[in-house]
Backbone bond lengths (Angstrom), bond angles and torsions (degrees), N, CA, C in turn:
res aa  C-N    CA-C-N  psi(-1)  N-CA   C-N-CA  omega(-1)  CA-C   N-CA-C  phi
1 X - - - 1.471 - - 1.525 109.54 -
2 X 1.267 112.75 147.43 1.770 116.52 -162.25 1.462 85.66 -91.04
3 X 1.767 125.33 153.13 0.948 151.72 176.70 1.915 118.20 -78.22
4 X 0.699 127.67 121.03 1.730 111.20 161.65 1.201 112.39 -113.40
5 X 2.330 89.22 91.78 1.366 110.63 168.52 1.173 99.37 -147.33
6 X 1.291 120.64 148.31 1.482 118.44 167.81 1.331 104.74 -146.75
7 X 1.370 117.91 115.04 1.795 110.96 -176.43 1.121 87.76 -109.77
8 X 1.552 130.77 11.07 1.942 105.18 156.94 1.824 104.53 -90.84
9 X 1.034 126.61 9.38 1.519 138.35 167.63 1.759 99.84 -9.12
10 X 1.010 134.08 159.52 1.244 177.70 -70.77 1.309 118.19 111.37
11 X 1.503 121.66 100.12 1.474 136.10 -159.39 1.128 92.91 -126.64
12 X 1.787 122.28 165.41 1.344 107.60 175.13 1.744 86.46 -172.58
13 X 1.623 101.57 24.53 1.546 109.80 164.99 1.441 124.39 -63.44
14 X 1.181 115.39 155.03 1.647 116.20 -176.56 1.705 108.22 -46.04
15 X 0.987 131.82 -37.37 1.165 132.64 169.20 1.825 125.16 -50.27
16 X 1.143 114.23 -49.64 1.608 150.72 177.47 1.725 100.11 -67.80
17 X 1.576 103.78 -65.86 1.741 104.87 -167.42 1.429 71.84 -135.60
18 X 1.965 104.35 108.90 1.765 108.03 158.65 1.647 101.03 -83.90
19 X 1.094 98.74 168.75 1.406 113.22 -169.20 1.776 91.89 -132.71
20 X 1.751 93.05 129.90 1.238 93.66 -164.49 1.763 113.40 -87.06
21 X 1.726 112.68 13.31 1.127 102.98 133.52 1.661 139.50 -50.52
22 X 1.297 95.31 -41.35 1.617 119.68 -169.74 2.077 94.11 -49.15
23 X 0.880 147.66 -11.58 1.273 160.25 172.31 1.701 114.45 -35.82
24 X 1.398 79.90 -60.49 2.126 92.82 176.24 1.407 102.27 -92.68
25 X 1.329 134.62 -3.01 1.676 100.39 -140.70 2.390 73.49 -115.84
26 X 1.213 79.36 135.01 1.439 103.12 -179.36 1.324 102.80 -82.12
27 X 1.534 129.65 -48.21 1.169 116.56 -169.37 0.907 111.44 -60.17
28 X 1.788 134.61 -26.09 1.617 111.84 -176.92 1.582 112.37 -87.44
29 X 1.350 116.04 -43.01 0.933 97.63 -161.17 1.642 120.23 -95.30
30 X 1.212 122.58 21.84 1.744 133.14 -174.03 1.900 82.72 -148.04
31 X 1.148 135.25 1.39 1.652 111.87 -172.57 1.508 87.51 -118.64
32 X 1.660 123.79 -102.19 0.969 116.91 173.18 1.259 146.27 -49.93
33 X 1.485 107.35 -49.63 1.738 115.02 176.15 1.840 102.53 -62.40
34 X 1.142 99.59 -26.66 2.002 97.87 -178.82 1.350 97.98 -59.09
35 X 1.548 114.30 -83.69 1.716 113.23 -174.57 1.348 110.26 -47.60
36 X 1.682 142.09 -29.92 1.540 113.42 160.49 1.803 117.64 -66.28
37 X 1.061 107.11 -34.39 1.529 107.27 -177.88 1.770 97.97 -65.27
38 X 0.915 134.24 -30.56 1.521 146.77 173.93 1.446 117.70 -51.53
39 X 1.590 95.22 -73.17 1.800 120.40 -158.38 1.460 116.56 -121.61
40 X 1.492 100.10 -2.78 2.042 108.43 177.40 1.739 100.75 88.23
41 X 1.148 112.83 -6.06 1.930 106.46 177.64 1.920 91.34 158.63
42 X 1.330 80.45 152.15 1.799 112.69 163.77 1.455 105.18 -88.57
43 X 1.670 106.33 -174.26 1.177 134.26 -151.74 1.658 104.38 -177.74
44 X 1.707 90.89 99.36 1.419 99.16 -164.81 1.632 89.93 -84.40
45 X 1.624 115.52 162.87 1.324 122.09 142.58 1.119 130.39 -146.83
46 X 1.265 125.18 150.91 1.376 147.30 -170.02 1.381 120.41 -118.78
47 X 1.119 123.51 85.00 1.194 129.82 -157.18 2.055 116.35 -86.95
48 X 0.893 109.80 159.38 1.615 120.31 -146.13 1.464 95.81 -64.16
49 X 1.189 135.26 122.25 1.909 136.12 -154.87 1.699 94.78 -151.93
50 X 1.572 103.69 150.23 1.460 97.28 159.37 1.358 137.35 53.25
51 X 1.377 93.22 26.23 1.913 104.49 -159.98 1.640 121.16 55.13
52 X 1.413 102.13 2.10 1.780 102.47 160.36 1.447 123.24 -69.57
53 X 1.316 148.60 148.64 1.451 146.67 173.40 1.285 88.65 -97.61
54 X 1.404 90.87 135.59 1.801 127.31 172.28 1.970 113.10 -44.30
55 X 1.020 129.92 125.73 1.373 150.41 168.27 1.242 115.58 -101.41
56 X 1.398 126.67 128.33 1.329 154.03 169.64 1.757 113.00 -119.37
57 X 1.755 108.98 122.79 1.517 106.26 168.23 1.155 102.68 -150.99
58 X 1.211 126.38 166.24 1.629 131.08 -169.68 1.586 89.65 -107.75
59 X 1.836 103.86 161.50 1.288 109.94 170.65 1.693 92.46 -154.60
60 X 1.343 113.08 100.64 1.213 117.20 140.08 1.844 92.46 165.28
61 X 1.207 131.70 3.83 1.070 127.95 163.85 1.543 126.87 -40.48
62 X 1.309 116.69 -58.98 1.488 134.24 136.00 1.807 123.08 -11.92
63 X 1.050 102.62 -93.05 1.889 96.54 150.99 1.294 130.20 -2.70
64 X 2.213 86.23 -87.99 1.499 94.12 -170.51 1.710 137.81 -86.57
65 X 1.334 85.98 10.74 1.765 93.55 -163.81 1.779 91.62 -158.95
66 X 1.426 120.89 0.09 1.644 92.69 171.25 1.391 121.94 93.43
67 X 1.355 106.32 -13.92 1.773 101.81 -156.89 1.640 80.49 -122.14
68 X 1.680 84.73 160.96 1.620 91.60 -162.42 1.761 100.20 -81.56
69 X 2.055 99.69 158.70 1.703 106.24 168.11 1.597 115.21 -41.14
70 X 1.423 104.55 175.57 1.729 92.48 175.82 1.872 98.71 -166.78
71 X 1.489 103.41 143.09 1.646 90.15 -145.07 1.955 69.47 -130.56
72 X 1.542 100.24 158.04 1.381 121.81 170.97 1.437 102.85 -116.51
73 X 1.242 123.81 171.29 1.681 129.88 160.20 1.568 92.57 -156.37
74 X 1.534 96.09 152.26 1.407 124.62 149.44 1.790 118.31 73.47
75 X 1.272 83.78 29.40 2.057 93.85 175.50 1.734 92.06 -130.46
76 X 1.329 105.38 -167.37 1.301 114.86 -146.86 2.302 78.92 -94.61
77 X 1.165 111.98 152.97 1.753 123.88 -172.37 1.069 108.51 -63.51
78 X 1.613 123.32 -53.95 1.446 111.15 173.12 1.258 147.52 -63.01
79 X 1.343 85.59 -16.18 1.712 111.89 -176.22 1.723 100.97 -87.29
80 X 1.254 108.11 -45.99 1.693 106.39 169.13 1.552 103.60 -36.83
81 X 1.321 88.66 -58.55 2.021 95.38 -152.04 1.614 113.14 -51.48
82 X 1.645 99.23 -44.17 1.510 102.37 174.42 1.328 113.87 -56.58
83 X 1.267 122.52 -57.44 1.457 113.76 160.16 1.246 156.54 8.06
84 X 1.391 79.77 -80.81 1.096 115.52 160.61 1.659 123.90 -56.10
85 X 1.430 113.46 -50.71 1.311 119.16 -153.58 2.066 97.00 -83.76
86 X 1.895 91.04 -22.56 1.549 99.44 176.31 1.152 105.20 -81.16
87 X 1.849 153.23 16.23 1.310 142.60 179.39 1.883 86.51 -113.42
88 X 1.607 105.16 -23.88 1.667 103.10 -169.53 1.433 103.89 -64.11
89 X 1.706 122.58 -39.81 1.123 131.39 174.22 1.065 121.48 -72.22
90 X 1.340 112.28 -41.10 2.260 99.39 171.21 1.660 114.42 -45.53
91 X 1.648 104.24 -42.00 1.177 119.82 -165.20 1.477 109.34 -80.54
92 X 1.371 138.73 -15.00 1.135 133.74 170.51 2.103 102.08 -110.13
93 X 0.711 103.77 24.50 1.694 112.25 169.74 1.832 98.96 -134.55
94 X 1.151 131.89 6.37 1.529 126.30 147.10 1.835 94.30 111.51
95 X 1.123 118.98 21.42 1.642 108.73 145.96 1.430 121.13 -98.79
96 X 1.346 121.95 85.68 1.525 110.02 167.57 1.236 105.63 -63.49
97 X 1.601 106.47 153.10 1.725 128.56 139.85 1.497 106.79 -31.25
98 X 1.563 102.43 124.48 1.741 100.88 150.74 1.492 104.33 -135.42
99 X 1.196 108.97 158.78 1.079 140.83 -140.12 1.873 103.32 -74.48
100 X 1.051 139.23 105.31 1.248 129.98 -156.91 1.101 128.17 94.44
101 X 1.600 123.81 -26.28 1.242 126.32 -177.53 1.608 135.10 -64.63
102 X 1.163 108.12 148.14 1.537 103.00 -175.36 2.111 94.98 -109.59
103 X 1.372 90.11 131.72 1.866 79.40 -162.92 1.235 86.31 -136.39
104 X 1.246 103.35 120.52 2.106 133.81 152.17 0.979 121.15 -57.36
105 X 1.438 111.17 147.10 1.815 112.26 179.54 1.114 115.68 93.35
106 X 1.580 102.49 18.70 1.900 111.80 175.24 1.667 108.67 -93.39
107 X 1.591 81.33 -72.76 1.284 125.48 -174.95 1.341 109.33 -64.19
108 X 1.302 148.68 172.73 1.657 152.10 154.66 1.335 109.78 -83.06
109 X 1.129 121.04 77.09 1.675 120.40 -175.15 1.400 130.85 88.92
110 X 1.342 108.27 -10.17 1.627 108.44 164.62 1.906 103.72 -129.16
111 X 1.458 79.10 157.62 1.596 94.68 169.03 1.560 131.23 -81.56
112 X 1.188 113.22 146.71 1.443 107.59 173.31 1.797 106.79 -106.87
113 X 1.536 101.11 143.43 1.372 114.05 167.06 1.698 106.56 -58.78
114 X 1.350 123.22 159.59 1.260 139.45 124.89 1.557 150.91 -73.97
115 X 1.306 132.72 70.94 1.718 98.33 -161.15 1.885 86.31 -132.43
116 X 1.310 97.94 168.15 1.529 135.03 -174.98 1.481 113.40 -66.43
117 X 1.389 132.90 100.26 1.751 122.85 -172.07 1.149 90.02 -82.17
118 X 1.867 87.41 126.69 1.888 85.56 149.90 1.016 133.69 -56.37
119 X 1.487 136.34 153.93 1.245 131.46 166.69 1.557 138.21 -55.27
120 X 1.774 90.94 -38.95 1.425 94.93 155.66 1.569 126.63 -33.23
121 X 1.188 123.44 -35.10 1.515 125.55 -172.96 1.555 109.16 -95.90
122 X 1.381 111.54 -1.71 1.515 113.36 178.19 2.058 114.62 -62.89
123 X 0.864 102.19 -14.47 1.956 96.26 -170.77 1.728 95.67 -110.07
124 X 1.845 116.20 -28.23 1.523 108.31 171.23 1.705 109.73 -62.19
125 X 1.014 108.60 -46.01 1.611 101.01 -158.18 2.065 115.61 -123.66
126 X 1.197 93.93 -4.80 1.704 102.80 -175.79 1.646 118.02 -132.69
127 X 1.178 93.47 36.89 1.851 109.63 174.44 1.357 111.64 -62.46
128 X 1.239 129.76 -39.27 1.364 114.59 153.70 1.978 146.55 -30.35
129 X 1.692 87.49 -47.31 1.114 101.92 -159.64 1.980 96.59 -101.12
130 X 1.175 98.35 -18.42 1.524 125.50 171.59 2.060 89.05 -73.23
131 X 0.572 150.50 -112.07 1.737 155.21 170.42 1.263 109.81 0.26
132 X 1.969 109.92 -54.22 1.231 90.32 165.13 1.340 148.56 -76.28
133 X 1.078 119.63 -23.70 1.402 127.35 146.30 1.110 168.36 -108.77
134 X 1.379 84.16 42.36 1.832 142.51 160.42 1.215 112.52 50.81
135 X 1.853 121.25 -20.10 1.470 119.87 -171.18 1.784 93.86 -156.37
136 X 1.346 115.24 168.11 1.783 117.92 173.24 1.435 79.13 -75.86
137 X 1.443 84.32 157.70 1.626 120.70 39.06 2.017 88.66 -128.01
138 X 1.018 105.79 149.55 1.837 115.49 -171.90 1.255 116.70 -162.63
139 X 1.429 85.89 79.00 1.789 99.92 -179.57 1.447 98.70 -79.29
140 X 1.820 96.56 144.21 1.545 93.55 -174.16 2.102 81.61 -141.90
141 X 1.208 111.95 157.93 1.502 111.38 174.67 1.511 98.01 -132.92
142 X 1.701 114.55 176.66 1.277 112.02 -165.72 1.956 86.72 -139.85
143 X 1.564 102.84 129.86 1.434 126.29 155.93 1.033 119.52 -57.28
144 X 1.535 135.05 83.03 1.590 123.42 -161.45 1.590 91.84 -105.37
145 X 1.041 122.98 116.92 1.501 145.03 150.51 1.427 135.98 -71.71
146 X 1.939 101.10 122.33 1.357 95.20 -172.74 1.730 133.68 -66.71
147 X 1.308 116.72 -158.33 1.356 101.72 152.96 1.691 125.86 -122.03
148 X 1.017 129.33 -144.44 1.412 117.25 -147.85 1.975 102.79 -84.09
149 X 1.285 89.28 -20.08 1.616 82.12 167.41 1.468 123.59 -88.15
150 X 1.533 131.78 -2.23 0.763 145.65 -143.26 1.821 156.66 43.40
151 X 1.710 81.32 41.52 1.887 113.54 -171.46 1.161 84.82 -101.95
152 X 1.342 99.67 148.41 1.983 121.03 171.97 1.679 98.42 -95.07
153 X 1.479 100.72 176.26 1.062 94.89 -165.26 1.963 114.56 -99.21
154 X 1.553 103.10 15.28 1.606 106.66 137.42 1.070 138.84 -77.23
155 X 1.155 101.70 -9.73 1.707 111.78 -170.02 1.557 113.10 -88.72
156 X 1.389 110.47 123.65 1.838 102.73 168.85 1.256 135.98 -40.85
157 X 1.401 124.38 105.69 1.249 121.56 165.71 1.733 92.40 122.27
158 X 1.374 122.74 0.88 1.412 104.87 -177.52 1.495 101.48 -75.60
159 X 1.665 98.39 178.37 1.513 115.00 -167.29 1.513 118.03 -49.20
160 X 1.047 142.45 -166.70 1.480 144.87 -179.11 2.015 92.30 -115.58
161 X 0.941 130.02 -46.64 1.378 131.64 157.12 1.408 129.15 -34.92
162 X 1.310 84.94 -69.78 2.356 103.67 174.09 1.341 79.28 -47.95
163 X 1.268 136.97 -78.77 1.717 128.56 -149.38 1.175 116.89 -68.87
164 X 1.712 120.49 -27.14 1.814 94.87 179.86 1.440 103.28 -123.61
165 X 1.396 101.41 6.98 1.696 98.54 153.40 1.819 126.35 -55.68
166 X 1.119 107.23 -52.10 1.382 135.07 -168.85 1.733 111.98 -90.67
167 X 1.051 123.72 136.92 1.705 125.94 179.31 1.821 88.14 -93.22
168 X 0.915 96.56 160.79 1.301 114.37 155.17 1.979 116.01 -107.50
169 X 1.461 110.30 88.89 1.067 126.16 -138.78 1.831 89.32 -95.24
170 X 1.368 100.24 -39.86 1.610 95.14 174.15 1.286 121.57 -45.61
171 X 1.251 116.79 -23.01 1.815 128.01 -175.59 1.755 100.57 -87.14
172 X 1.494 106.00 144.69 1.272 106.20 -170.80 1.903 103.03 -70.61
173 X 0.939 132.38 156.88 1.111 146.42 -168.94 1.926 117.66 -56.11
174 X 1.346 87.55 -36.29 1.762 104.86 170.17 0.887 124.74 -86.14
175 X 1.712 112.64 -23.22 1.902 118.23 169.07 1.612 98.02 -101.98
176 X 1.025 123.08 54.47 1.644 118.40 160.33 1.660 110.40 -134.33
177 X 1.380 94.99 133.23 1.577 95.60 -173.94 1.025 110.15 -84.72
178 X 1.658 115.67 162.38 1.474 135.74 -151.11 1.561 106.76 -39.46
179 X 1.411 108.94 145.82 1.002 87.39 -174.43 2.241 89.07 -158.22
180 X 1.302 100.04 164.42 1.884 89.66 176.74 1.968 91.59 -99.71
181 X 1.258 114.04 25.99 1.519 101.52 164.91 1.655 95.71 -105.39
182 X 0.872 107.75 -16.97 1.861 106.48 -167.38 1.566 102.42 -106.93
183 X 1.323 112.64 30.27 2.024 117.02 -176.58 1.683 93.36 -155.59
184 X 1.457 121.81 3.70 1.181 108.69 160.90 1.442 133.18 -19.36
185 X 1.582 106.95 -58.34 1.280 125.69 167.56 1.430 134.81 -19.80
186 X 1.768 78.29 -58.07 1.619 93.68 -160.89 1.567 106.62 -103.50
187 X 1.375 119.91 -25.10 1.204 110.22 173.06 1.688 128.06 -94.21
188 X 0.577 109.03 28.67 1.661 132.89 -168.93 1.607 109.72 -120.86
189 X 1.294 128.87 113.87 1.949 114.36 -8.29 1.484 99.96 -75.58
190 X 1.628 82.00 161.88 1.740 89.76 179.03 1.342 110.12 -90.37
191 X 1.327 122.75 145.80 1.656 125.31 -172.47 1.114 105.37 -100.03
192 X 1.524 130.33 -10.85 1.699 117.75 -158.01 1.516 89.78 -97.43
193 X 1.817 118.83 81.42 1.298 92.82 166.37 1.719 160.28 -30.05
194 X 1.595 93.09 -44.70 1.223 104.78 179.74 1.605 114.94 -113.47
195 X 1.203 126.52 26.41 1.198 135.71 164.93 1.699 119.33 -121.48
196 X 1.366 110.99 115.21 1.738 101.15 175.78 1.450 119.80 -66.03
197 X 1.596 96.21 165.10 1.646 95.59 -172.60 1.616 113.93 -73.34
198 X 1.302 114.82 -16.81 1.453 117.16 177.49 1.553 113.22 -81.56
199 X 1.659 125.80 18.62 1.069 137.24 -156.24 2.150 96.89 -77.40
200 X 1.181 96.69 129.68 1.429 96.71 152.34 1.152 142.58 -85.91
201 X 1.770 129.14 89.07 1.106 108.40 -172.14 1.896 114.00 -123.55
202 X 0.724 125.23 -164.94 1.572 126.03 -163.42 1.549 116.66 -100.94
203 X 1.255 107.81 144.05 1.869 106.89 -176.93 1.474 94.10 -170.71
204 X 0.776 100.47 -169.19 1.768 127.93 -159.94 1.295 101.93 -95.45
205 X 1.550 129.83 149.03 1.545 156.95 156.09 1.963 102.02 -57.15
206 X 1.489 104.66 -67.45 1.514 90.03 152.69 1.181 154.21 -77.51
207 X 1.516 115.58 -19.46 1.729 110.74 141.63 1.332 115.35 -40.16
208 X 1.234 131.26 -56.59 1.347 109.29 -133.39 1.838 90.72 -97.83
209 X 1.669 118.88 7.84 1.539 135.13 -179.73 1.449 84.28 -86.29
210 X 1.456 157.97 -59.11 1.666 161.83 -173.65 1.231 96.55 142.81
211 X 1.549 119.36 43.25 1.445 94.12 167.18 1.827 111.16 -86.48
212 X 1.201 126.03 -151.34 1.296 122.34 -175.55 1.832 107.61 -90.08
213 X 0.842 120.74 174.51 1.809 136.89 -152.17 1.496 115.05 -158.01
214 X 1.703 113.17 66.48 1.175 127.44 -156.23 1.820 116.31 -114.47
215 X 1.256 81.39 -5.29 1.868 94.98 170.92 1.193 120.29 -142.80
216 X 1.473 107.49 137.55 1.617 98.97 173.95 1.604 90.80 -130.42
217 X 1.170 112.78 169.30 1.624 132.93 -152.34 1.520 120.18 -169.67
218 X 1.627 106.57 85.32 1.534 111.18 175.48 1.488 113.39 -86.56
219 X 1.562 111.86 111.24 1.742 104.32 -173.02 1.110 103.86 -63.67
220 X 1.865 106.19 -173.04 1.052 103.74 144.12 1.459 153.44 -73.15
221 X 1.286 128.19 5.98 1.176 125.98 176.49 1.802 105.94 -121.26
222 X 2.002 111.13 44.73 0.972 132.52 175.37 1.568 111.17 56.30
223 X 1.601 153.93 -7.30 0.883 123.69 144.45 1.477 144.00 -45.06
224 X 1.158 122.52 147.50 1.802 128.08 177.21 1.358 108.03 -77.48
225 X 1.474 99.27 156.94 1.127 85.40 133.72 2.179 103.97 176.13
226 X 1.011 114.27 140.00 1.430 151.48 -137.05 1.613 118.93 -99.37
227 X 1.809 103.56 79.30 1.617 108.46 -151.79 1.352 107.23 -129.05
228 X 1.597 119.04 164.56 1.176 121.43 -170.99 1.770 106.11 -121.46
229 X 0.976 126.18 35.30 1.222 116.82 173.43 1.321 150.80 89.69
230 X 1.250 102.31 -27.55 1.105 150.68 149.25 1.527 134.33 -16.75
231 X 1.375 134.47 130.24 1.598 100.05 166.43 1.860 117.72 -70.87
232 X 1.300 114.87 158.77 1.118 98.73 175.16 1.592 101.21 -133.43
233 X 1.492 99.91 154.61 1.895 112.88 -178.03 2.037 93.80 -110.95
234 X 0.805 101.71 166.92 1.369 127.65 173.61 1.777 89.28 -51.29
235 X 1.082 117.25 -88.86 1.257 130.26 -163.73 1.996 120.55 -38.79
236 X 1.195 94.54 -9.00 1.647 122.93 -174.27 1.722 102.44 -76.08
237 X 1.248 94.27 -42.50 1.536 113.87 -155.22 1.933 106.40 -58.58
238 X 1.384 114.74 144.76 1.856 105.53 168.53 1.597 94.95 -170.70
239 X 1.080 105.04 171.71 1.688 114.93 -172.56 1.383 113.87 -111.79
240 X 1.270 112.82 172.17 1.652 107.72 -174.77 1.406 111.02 -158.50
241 X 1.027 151.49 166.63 1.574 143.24 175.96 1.465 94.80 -103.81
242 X 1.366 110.01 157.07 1.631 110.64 -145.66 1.357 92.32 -114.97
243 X 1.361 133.41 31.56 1.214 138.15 162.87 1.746 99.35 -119.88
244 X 1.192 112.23 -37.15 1.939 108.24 172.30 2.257 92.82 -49.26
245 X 1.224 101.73 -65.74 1.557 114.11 -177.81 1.575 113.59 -26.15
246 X 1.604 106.97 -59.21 1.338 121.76 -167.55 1.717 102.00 -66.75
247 X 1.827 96.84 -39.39 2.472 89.61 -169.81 1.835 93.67 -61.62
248 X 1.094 109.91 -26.49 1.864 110.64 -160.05 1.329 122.71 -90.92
249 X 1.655 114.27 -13.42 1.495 123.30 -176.75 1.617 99.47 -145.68
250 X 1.281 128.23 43.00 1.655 131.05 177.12 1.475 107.15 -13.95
251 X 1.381 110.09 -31.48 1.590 121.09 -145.59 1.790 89.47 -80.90
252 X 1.023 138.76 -19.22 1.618 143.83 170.46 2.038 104.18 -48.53
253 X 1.412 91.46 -29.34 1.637 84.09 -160.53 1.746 98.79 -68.35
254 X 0.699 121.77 -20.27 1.444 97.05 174.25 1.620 125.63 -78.53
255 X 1.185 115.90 4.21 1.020 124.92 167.63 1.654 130.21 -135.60
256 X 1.273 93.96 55.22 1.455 128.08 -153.00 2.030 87.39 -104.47
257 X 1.014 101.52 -17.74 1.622 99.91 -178.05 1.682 114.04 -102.37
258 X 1.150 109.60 17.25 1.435 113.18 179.49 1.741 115.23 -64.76
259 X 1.365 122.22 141.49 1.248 108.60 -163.20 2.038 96.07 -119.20
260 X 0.962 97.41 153.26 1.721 111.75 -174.65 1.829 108.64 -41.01
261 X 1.385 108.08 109.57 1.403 113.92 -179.58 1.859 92.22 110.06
262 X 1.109 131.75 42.49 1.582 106.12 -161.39 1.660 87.01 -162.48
263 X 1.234 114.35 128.21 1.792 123.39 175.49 1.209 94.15 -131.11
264 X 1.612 95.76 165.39 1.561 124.09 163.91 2.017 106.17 -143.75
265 X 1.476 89.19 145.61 1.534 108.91 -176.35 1.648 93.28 -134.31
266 X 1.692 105.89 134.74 1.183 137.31 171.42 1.759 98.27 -79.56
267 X 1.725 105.37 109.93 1.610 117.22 -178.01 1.680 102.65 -94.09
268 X 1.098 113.94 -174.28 1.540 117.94 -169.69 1.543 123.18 -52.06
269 X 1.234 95.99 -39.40 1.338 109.88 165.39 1.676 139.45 -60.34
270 X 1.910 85.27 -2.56 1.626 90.02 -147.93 1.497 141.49 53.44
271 X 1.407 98.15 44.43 1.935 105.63 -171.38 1.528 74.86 -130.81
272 X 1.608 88.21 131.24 1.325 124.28 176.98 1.790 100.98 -73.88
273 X 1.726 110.95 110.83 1.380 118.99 -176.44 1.813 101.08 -114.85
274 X 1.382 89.67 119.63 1.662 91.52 179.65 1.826 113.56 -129.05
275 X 1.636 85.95 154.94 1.482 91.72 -152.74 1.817 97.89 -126.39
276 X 1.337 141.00 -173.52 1.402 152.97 139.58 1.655 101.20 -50.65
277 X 1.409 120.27 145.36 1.492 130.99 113.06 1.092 128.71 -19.59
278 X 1.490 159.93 80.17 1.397 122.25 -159.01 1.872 113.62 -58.60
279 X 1.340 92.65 -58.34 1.781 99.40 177.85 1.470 115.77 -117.24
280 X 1.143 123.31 165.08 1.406 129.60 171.53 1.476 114.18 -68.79
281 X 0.887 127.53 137.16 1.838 130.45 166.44 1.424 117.33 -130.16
282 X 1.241 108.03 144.03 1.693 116.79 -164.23 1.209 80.93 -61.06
283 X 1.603 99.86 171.87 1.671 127.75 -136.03 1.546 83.62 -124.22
284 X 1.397 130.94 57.26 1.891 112.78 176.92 1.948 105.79 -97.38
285 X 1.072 113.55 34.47 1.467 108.88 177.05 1.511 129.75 63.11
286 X 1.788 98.10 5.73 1.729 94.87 -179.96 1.439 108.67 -95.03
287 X 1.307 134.68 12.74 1.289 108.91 142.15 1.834 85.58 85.79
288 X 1.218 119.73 58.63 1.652 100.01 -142.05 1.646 89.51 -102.32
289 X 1.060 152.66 -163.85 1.211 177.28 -26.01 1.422 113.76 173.77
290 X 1.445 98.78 -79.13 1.804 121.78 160.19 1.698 100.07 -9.33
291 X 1.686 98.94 -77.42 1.961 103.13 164.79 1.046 140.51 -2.59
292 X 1.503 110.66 -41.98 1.470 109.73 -170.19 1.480 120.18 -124.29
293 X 1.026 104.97 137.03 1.585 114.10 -163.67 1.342 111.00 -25.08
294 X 1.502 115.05 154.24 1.877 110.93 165.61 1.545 104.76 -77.56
């Protein structure tokens, strides 16, 4: 099995090639470059915001020892970091990364995967370590962790967590399906206070094909749900996670404060006109009447 080490490396981090900006800027040279000149690499974190799950990656592994960065997602930050900082130490006491491996002695009883991030995902989620070392080559790999039975999150039947905690980062960024790591962008900050982004709520077979997205509708017993005007049949009807909704129709956020019993419909103008529910109606999923504009 091939190693991921290279001590003939080619670095070209602020440390390696300072940049005579680097003069004022404290963070490199007393923030980051200090704790690598310190400890052999940092341990960035990103802690759980906006209905995003928290991210952990090292940046100076690369540098000081050759072996590529290495990033966690979707467990609790501190627990990343230790992790993390315990794979920094196997690896500077003579366990490199290899390439494929599933390696023990991280985790408390389970193993973590190894695999290679594409680069594509280098400016979404590793701008740090991207800044710090201003140019490639910056191989970085990702610790993908199972779940409590011990299935990854390719495997059938793993958790609903393991899978949308974690990107599948080895995949280039354009061949990975939907995902709230690949809508960072757009959903950030999140407006639906009291609804999570993994929320299931209801919309259309042709909404969610690009048709138009001209009603939204918080019942009463606080579900959404995400319509175009339309008549609708039973058969119309499909669900969506309400952060896929938010990267594809931005235009929802202003009415991200709607309260249970309470819609809004986009009028000619496109100005969001909102009105009462008049009454409550049992909750059987047809999307029934109440729905659609007066």
């Amino acid at each position: 099995m091939t190693t991921w080490l290279d001590p003939n490396r080619e670095c070209y981090c602020h440390v390696c090639v300072p940049n005579p900006a680097d003069d004022g800027c404290l963070d490199w040279r007393d923030g980051t470059a200090g704790l690598i000149d310190r400890h052999g690499w940092s341990v960035v974190g990103i802690d759980a915001a906006d209905e995003v799950p928290a991210r952990a990656f090292t940046v100076g592994l690369w540098h000081s020892l050759g072996s590529p960065e290495i990033a966690m997602f979707g467990l609790h930050l501190r627990d990343m970091q230790t992790w993390l900082n315990r794979l920094g130490n196997q690896i500077r006491d003579g366990r490199p990364l290899i390439a494929g491996q599933r390696r023990d002695g991280v985790l408390d009883g389970f193993p973590l995967e190894l695999r290679p991030v594409h680069d594509s995902w280098y400016p979404r989620l590793f701008l740090d370590a991207v800044n710090f070392y201003q140019r490639p080559p910056l191989p970085i790999v990702q610790a993908v962790w199972p779940d409590r039975t011990g299935l990854f999150p390719w495997d059938d039947g793993s958790g609903d967590n393991c899978r949308a905690n974690q990107p599948y980062s080895w995949l280039a960024a354009e061949n990975h399906a939907s995902s709230i790591w690949l809508e960072l962008d757009d959903i950030t900050p999140w407006p639906f206070a009291n609804t999570g982004a993994r929320t299931t709520v209801f919309t259309l077979h042709r909404v969610t094909a690009g048709g138009q997205l001209r009603g939204v509708v918080r019942d009463h017993d606080g579900s959404w749900q995400f319509l175009d005007g339309d008549a609708i049949e039973p058969e119309d009807i499909t669900t969506a996670h309400l952060h896929h909704v938010l990267a594809r129709w931005p235009h929802i956020r202003k009415v991200a404060d709607l309260r249970p019993g309470e819609q809004a419909w986009l009028d000619a103008n496109d100005t969001w006109q909102r009105s009462r529910i008049e009454a409550e109606r049992p909750v059987d999923g047809s999307l029934g009447r109440s729905a659609m504009p007066k």
